[in-house]
N, C-alpha and C positions, 0 to 999 in steps of 0.2 A: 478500436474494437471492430472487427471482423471488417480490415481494412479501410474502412468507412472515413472519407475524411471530417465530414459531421459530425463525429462523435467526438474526434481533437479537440474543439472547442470547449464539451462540457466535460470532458473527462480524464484531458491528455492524453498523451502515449505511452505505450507498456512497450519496456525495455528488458531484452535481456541480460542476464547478469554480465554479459563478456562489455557491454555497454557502459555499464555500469561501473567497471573494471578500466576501462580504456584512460590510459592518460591525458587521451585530449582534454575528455572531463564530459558530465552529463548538465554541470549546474556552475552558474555562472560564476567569475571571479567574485574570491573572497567567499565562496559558498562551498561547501562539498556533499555528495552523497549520504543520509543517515548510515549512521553503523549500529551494529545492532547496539554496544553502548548507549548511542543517542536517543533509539528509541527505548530502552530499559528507561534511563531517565525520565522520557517522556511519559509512561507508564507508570510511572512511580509516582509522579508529578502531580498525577490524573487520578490518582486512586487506588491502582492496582491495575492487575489484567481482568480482573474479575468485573470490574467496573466502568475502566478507561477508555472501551472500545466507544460507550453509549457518550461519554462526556467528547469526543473526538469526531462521532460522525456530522455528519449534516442531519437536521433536524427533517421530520416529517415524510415523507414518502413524495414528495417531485420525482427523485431520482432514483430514492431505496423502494424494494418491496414490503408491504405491508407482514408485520407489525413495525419494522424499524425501530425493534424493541433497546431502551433506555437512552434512544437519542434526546442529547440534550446539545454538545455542539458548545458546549461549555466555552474551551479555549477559543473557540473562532478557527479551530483546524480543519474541518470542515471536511471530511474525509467521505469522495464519493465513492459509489459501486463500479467501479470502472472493467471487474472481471478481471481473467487472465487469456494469457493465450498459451497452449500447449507446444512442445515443442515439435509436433506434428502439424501445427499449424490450424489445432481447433480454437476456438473462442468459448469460451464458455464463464458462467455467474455474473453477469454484467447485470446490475439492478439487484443482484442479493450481496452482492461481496467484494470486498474490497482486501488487496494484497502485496503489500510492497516491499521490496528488497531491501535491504541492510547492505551495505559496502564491505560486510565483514562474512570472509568466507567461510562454511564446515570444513571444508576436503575440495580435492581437485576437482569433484564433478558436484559437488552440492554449496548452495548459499544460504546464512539467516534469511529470513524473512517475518515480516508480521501481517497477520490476516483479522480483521472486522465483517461479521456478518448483519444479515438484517435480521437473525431472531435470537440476539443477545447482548450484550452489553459490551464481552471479555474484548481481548487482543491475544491471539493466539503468538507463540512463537514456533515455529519450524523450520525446517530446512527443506531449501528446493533445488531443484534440477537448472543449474546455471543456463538452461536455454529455454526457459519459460519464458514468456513475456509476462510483467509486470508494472504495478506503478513506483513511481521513485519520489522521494522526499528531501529537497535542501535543505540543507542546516547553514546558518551562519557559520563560518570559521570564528 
């Protein structure tokens, strides 16, 4: 977040889609990128999207902004506010929101993704601008 290498530690790195996309790979052997499949699953899992966002985040406000409404933190997924980055190269929701790619594309210029904020529970799905910066999610193969 807004180049900072401090912020690596508690938050990771936001990647963009073409990243994400790359065959080298973003996550380690035997691992891959969530697809939007995997997080449908996960959301199902969890509740619903109406619900799942709260049982997913990290509890309390350290990292999220107040209310950090229905974190419960359930799974142990532990999902921080880590923001995005524009592909203009702005920073911005860092401590309210959290947003991460799917490996599964809309179209040539758009990706899934899923978003959690701090004053609600849900898990949003949409599609983003392959040259957003965001967070990513390993799945076991």
């Amino acid at each position: 977040y807004e180049n900072d290498d401090d912020t690596y530690g508690e938050y990771g790195l936001l990647y963009n889609w073409y990243a994400v996309a790359d065959v080298k790979g973003l996550c380690p052997t035997g691992f891959h990128v969530a697809t939007d499949d995997d997080w449908s699953v996960l959301i199902t899992t969890a509740g619903g999207d109406l619900v799942a966002g709260g049982k997913l985040k990290e509890e309390g406000t350290t990292h999220w902004t107040d209310p950090n409404t229905g974190a419960t933190d359930d799974y142990e997924f532990t999902v921080l506010p880590a923001g995005r980055r524009s592909d203009e190269g702005y920073f911005w929701y860092v401590n309210s929101n959290a947003r991460f790619w799917s490996s599964t594309q809309f179209d040539d210029t758009y990706a899934w993704s899923r978003g959690l904020s701090f004053d609600n529970a849900t898990v949003d799905r949409d599609f983003k601008t392959k040259t957003y910066g965001m967070s990513i999610r390993c799945v076991k193969d």
